[in-house]
VMD Tcl script that builds the backbone (N, CA, C; Angstrom):
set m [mol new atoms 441]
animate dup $m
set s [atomselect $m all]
$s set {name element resname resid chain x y z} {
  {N N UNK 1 A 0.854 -1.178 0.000}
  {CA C UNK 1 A 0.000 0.000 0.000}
  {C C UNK 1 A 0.895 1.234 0.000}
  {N N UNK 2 A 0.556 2.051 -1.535}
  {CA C UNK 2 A 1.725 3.484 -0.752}
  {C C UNK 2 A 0.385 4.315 -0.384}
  {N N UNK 3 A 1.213 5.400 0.548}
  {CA C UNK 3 A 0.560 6.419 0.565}
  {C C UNK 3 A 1.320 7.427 0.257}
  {N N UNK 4 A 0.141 8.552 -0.522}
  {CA C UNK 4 A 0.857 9.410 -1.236}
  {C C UNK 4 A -0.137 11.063 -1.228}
  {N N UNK 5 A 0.688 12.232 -1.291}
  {CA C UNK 5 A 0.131 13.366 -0.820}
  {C C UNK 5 A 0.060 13.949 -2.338}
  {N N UNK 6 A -1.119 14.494 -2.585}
  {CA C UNK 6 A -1.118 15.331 -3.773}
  {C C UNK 6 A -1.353 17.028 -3.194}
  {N N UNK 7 A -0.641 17.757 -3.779}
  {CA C UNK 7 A -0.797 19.224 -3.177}
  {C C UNK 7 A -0.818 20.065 -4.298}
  {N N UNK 8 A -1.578 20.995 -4.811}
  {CA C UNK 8 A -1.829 21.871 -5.860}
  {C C UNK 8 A -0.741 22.723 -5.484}
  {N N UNK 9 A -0.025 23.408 -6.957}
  {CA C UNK 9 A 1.048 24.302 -6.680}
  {C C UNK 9 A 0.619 25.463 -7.379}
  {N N UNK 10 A -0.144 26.493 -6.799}
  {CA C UNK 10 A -0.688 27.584 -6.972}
  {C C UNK 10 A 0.523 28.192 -8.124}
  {N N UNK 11 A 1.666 28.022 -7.592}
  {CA C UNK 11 A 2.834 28.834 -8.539}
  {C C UNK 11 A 3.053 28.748 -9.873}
  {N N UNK 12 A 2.750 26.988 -10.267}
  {CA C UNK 12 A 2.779 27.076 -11.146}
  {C C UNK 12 A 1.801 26.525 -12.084}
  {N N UNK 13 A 0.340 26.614 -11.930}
  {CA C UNK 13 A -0.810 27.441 -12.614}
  {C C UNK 13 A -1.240 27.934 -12.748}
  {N N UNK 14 A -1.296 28.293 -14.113}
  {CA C UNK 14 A -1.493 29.783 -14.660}
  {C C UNK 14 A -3.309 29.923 -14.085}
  {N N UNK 15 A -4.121 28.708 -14.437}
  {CA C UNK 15 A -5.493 28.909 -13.384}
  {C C UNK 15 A -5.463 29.397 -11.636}
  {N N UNK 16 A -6.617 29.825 -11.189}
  {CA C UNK 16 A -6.394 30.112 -9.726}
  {C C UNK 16 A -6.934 28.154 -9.213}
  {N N UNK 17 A -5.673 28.163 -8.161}
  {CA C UNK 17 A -6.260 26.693 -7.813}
  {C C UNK 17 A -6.024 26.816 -6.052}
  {N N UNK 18 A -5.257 28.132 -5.913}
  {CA C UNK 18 A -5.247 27.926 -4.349}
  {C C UNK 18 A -4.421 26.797 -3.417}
  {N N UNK 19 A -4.304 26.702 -2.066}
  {CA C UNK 19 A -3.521 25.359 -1.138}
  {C C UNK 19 A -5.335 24.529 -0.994}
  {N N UNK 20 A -4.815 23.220 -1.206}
  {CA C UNK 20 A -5.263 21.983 -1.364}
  {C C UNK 20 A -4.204 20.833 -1.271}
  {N N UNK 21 A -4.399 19.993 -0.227}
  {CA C UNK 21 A -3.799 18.618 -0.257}
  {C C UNK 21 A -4.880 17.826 -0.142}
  {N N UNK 22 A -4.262 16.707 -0.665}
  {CA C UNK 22 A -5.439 14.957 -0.507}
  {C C UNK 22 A -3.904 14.361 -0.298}
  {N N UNK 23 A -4.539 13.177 0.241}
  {CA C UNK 23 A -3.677 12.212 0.799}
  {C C UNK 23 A -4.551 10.734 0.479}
  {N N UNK 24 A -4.245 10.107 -0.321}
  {CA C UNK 24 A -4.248 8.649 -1.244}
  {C C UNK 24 A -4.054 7.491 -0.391}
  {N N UNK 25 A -4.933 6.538 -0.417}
  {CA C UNK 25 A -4.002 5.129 -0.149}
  {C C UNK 25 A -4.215 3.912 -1.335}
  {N N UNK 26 A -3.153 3.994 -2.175}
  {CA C UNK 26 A -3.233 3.252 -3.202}
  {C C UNK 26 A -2.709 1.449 -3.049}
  {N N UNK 27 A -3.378 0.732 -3.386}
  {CA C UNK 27 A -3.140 -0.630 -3.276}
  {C C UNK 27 A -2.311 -0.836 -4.159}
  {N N UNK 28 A -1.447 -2.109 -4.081}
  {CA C UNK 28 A 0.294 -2.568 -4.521}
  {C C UNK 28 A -0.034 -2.346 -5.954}
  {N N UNK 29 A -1.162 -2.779 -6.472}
  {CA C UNK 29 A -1.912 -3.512 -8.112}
  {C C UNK 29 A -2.037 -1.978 -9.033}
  {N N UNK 30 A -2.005 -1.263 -8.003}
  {CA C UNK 30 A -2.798 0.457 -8.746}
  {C C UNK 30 A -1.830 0.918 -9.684}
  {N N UNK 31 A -2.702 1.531 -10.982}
  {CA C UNK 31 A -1.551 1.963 -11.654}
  {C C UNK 31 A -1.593 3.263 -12.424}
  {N N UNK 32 A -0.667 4.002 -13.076}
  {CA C UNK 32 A -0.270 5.491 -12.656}
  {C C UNK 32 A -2.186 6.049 -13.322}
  {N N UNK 33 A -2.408 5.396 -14.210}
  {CA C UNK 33 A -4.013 5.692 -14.394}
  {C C UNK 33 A -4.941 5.509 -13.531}
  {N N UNK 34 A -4.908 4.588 -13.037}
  {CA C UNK 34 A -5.521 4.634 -11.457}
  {C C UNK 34 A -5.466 5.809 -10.342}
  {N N UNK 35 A -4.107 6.263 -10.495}
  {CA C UNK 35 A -4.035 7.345 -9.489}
  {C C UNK 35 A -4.312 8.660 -10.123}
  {N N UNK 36 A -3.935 8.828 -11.763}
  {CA C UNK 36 A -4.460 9.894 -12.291}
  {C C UNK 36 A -6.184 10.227 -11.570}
  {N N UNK 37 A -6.937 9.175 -12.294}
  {CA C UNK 37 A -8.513 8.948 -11.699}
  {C C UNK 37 A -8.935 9.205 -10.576}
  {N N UNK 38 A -7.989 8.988 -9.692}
  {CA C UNK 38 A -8.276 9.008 -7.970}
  {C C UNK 38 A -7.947 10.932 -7.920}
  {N N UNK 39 A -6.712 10.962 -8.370}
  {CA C UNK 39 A -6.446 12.352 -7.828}
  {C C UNK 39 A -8.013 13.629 -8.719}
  {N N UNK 40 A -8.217 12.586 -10.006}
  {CA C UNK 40 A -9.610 13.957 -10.282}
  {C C UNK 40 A -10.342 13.863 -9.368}
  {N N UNK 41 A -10.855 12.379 -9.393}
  {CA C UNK 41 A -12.002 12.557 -8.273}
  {C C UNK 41 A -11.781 13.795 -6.986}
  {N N UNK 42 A -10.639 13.105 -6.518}
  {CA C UNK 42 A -10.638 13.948 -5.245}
  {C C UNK 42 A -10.774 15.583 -5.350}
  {N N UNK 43 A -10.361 16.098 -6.324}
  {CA C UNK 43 A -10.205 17.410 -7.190}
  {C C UNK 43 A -11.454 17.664 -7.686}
  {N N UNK 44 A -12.575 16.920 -7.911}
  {CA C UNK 44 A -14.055 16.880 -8.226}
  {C C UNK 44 A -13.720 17.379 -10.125}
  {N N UNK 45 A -12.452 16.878 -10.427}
  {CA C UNK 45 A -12.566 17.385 -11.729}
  {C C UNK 45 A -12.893 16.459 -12.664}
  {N N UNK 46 A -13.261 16.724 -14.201}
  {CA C UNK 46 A -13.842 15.607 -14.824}
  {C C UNK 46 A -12.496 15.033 -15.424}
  {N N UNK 47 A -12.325 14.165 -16.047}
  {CA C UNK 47 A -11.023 13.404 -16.490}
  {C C UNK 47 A -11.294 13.505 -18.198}
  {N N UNK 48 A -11.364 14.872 -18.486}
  {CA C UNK 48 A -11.726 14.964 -20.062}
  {C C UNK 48 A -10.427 15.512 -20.809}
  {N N UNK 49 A -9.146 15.532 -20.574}
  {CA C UNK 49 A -7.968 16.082 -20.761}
  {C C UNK 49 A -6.627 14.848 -20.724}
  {N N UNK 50 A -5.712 15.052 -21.414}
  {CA C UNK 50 A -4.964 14.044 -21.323}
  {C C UNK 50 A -3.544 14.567 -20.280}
  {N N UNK 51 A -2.863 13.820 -19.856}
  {CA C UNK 51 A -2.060 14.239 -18.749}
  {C C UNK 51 A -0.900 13.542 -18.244}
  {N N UNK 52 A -0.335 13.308 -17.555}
  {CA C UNK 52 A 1.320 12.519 -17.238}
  {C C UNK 52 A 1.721 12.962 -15.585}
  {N N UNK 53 A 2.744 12.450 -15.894}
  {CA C UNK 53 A 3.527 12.209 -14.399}
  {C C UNK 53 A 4.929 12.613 -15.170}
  {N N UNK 54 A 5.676 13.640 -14.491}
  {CA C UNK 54 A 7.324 13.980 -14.667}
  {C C UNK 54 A 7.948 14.393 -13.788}
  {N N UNK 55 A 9.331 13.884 -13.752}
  {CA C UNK 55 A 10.244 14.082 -12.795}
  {C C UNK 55 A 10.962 15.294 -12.469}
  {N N UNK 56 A 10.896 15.884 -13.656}
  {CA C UNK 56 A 11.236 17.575 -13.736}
  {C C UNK 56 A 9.650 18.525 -12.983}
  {N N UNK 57 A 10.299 18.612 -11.684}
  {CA C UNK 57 A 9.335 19.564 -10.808}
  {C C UNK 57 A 9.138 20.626 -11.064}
  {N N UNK 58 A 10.036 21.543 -12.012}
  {CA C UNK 58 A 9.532 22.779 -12.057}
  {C C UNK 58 A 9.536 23.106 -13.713}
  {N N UNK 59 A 9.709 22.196 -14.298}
  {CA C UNK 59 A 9.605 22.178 -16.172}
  {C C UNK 59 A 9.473 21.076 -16.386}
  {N N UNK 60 A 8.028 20.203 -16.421}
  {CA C UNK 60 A 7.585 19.167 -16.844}
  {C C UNK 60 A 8.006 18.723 -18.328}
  {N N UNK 61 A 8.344 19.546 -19.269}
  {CA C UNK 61 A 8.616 19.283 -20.236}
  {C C UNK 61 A 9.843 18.956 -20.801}
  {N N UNK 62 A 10.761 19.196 -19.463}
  {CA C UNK 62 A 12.531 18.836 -19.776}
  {C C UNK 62 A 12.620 17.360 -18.994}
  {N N UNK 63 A 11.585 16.934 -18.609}
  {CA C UNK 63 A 11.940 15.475 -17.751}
  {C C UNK 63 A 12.461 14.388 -18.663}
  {N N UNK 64 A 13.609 13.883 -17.289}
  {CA C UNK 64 A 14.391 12.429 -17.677}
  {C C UNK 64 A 13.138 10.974 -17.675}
  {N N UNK 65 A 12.428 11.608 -16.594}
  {CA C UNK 65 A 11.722 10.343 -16.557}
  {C C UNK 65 A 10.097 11.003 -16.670}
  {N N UNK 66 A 9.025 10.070 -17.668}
  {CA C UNK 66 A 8.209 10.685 -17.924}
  {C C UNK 66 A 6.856 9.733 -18.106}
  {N N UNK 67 A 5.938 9.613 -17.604}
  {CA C UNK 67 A 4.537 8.245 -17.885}
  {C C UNK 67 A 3.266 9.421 -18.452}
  {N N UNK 68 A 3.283 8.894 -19.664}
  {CA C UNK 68 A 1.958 10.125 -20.279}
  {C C UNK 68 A 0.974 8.967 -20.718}
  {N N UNK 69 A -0.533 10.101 -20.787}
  {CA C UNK 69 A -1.282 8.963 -21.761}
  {C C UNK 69 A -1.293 8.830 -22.904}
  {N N UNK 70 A -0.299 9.731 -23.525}
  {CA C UNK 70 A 0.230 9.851 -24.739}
  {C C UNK 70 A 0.952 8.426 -25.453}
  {N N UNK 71 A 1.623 8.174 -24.465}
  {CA C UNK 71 A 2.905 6.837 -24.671}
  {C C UNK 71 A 1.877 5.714 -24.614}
  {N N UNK 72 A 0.491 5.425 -24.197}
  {CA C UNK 72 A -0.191 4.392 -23.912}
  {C C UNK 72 A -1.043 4.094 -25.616}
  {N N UNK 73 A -1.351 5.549 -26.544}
  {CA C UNK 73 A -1.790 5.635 -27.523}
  {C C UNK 73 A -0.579 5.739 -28.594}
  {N N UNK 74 A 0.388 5.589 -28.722}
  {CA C UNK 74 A 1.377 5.628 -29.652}
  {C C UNK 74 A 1.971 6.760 -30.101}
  {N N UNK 75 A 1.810 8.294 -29.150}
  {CA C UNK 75 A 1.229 9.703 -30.036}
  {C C UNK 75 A 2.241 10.135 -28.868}
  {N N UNK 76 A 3.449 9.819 -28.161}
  {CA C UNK 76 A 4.405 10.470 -27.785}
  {C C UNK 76 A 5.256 10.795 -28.446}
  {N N UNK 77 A 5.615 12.218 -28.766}
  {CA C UNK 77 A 7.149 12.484 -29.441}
  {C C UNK 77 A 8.584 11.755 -28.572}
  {N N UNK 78 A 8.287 11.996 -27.217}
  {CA C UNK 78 A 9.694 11.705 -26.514}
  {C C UNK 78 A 9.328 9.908 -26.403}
  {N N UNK 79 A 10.411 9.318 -27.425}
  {CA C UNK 79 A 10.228 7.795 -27.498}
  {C C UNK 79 A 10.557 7.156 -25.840}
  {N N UNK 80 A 11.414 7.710 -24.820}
  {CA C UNK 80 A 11.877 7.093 -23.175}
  {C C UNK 80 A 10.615 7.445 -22.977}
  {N N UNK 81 A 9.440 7.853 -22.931}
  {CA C UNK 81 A 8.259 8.019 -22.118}
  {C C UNK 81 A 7.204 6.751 -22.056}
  {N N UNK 82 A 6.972 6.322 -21.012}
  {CA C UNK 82 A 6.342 5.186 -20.663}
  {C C UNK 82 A 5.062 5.379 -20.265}
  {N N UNK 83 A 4.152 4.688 -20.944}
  {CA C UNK 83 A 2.356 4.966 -20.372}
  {C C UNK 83 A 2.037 4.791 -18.679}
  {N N UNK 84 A 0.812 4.974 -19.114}
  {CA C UNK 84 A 0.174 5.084 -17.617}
  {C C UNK 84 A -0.559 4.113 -17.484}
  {N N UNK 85 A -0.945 3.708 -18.370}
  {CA C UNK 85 A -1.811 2.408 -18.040}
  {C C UNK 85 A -1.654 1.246 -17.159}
  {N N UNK 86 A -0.556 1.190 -17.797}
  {CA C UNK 86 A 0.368 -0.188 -17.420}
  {C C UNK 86 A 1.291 0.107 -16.485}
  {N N UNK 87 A 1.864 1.254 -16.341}
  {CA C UNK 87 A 2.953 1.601 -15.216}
  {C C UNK 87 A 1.691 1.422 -13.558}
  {N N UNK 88 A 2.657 0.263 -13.131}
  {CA C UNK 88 A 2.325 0.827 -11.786}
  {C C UNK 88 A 2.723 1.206 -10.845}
  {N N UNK 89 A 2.081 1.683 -9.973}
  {CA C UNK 89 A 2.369 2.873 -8.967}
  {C C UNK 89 A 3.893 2.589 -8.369}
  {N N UNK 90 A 3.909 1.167 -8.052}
  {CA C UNK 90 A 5.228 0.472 -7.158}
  {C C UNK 90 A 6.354 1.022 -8.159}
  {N N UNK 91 A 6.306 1.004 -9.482}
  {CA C UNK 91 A 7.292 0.844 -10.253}
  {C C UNK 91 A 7.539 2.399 -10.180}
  {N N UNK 92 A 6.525 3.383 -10.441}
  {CA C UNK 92 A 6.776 4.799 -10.348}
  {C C UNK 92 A 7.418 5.673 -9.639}
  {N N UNK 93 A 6.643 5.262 -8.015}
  {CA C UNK 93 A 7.284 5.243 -6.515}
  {C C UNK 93 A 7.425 4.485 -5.845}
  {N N UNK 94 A 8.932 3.937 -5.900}
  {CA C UNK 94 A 9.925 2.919 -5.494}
  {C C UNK 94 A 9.942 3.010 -3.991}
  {N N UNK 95 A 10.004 4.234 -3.606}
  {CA C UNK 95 A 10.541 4.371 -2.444}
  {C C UNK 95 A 9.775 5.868 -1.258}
  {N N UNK 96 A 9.868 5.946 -0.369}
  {CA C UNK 96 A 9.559 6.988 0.271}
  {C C UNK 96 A 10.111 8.274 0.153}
  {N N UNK 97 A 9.524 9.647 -0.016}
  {CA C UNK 97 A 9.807 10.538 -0.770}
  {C C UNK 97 A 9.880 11.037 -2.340}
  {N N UNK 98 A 10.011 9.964 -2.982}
  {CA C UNK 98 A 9.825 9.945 -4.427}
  {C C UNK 98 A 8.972 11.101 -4.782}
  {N N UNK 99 A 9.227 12.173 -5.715}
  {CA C UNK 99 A 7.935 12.893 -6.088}
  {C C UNK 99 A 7.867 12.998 -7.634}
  {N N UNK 100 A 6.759 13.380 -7.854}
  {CA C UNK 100 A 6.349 13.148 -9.586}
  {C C UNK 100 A 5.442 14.466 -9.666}
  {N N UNK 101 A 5.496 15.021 -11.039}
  {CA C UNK 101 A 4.693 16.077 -10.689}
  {C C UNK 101 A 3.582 15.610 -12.191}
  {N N UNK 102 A 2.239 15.466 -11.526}
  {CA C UNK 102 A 1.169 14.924 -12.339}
  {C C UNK 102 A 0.513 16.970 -12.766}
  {N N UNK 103 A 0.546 16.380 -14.316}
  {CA C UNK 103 A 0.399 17.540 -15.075}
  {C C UNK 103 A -0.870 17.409 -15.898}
  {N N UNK 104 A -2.475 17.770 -15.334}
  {CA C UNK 104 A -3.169 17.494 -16.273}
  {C C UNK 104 A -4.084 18.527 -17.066}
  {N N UNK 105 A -3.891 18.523 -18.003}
  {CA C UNK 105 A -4.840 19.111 -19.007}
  {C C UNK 105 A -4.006 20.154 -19.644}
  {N N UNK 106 A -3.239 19.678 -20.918}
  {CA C UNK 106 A -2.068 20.503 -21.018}
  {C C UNK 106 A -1.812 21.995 -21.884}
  {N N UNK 107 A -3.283 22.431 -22.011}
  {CA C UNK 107 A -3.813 23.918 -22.246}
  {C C UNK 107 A -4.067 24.576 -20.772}
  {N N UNK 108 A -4.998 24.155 -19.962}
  {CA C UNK 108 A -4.597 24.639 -18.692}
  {C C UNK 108 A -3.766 24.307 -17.763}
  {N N UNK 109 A -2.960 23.321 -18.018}
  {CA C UNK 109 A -1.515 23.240 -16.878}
  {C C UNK 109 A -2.213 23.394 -15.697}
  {N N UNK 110 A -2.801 22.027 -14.975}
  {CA C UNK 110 A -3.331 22.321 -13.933}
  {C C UNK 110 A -1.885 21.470 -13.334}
  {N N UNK 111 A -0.961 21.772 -12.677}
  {CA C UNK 111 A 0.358 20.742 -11.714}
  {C C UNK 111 A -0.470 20.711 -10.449}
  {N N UNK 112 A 0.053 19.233 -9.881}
  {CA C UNK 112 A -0.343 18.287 -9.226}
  {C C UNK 112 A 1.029 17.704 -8.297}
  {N N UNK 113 A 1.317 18.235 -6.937}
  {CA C UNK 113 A 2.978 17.316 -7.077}
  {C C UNK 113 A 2.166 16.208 -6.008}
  {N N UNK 114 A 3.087 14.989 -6.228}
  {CA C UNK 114 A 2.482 13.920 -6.047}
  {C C UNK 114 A 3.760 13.598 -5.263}
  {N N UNK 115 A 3.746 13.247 -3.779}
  {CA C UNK 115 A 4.717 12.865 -2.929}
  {C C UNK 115 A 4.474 11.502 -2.353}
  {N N UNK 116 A 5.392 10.355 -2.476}
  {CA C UNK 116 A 5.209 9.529 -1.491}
  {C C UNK 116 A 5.466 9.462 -0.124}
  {N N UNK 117 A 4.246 8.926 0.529}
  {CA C UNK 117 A 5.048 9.062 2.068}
  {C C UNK 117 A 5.021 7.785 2.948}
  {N N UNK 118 A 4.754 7.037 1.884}
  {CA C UNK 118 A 5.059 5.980 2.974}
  {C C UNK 118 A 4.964 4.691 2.336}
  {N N UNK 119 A 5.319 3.591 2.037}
  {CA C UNK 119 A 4.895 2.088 1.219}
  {C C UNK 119 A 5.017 0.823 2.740}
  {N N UNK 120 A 3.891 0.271 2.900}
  {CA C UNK 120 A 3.625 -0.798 3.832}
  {C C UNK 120 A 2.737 -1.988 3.293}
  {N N UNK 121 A 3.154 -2.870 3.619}
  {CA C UNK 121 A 3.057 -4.179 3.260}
  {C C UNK 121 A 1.116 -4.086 3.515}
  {N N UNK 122 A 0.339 -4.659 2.751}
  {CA C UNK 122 A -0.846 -4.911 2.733}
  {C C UNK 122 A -1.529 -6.079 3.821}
  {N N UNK 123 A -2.303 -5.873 4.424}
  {CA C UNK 123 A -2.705 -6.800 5.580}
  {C C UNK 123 A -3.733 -7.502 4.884}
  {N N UNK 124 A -4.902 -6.632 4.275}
  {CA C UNK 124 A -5.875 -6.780 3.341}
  {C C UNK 124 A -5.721 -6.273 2.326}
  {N N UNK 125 A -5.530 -7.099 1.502}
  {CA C UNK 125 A -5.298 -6.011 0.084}
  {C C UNK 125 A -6.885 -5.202 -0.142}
  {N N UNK 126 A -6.468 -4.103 -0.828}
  {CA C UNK 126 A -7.541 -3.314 -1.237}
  {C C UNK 126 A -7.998 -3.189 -2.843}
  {N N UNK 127 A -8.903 -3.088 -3.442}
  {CA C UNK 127 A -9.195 -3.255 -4.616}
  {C C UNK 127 A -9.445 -1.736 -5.196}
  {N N UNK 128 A -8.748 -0.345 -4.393}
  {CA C UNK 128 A -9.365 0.403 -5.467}
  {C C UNK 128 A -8.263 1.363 -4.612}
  {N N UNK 129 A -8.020 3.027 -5.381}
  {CA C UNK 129 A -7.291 3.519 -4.286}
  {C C UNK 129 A -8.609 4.310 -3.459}
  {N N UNK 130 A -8.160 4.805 -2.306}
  {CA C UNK 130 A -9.068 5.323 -1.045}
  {C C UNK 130 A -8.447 6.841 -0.754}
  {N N UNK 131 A -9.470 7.754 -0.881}
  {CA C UNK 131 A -9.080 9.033 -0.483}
  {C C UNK 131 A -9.157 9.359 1.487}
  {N N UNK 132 A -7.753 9.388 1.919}
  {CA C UNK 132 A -7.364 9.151 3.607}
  {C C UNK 132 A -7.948 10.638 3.843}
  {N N UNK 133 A -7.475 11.783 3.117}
  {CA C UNK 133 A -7.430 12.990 3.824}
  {C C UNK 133 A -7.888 14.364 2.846}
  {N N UNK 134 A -8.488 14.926 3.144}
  {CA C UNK 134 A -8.262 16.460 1.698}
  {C C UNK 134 A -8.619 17.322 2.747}
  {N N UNK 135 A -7.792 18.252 2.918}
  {CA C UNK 135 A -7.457 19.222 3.368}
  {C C UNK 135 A -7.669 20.916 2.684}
  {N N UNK 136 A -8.073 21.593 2.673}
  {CA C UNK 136 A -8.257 22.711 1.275}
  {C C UNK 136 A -9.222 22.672 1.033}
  {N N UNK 137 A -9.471 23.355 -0.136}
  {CA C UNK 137 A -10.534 23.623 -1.012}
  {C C UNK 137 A -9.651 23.367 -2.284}
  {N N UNK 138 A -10.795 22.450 -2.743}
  {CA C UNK 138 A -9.804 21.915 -4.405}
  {C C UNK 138 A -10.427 23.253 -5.405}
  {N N UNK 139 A -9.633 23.439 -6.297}
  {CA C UNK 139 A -9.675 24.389 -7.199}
  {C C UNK 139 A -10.888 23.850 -8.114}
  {N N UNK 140 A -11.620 25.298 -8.604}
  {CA C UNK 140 A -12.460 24.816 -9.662}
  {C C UNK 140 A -11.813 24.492 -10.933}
  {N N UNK 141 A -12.421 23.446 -11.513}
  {CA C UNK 141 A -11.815 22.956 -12.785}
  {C C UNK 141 A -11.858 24.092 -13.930}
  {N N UNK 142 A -13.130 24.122 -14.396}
  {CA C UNK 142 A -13.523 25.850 -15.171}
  {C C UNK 142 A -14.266 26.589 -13.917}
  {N N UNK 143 A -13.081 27.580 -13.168}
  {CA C UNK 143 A -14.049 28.960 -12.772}
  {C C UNK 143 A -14.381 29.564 -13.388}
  {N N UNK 144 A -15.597 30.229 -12.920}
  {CA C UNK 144 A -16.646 31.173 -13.682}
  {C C UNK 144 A -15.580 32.529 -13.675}
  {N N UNK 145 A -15.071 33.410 -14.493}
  {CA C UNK 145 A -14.438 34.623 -14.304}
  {C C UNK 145 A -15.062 35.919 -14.651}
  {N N UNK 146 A -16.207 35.293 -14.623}
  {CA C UNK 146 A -17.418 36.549 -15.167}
  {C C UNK 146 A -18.201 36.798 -13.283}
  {N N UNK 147 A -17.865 36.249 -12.540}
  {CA C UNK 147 A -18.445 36.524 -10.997}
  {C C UNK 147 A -17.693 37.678 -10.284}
}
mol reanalyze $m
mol bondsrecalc $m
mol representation Tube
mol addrep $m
């Protein structure tokens, strides 16, 4: 089971999204699409945008290491980029601290940094991931800017 903190980085979207954390508990099986899914939900956003995970925290677009849903449809330029489908979470975040910065909807650049904080052995395995904590107010997906 990892657990893992997602925290909106006001800095670097260009939308207003404000401080917001959720805190995840993803089962061993979950995979980086799985957690994409989990983190909209928790975000109440719809999953109508395509999006990734990169290791470059503050220029998603210079990353060494990179899982898009791009690479899952054949339609990645950067050939090292590995899907999401199939990547799972264990393989993504190896270890405690690991961070990834999940980038979705890539006209509005909504960033997402995605921290691990912890991986423990499963007592019961779980069949889905589980939202532990949200803290904040999650950003609106389209705010109204006419209010």
């Amino acid at each position: 089971m990892h657990t893992l903190q997602i925290d909106t980085q006001p800095n670097l979207c260009p939308m207003p999204c404000g401080d917001c954390t959720v805190v995840l508990a993803a089962p061993a099986g979950s995979t980086l699409h799985d957690l994409a899914m989990a983190i909209l939900k928790a975000m109440s956003f719809d999953s109508d945008h395509a999006f990734g995970f990169f290791d470059n925290l503050k220029n998603t677009y210079s990353s060494k290491e990179s899982y898009t849903l791009f690479a899952d449809y054949g339609q990645e330029e950067d050939e090292s980029a590995k899907g999401v489908m199939e990547t799972l979470i264990v393989d993504a975040f190896p270890k405690k601290k690991k961070k990834l910065m999940f980038l979705f909807d890539y006209g509005d650049d909504w960033h997402f940094l995605v921290t691990c904080l912890g991986i423990e052995a499963e007592a019961k395995p779980a069949k889905s991931i589980a939202l532990v904590s949200l803290t904040g107010t999650p950003p609106a997906q389209y705010p109204n800017f006419d209010e």
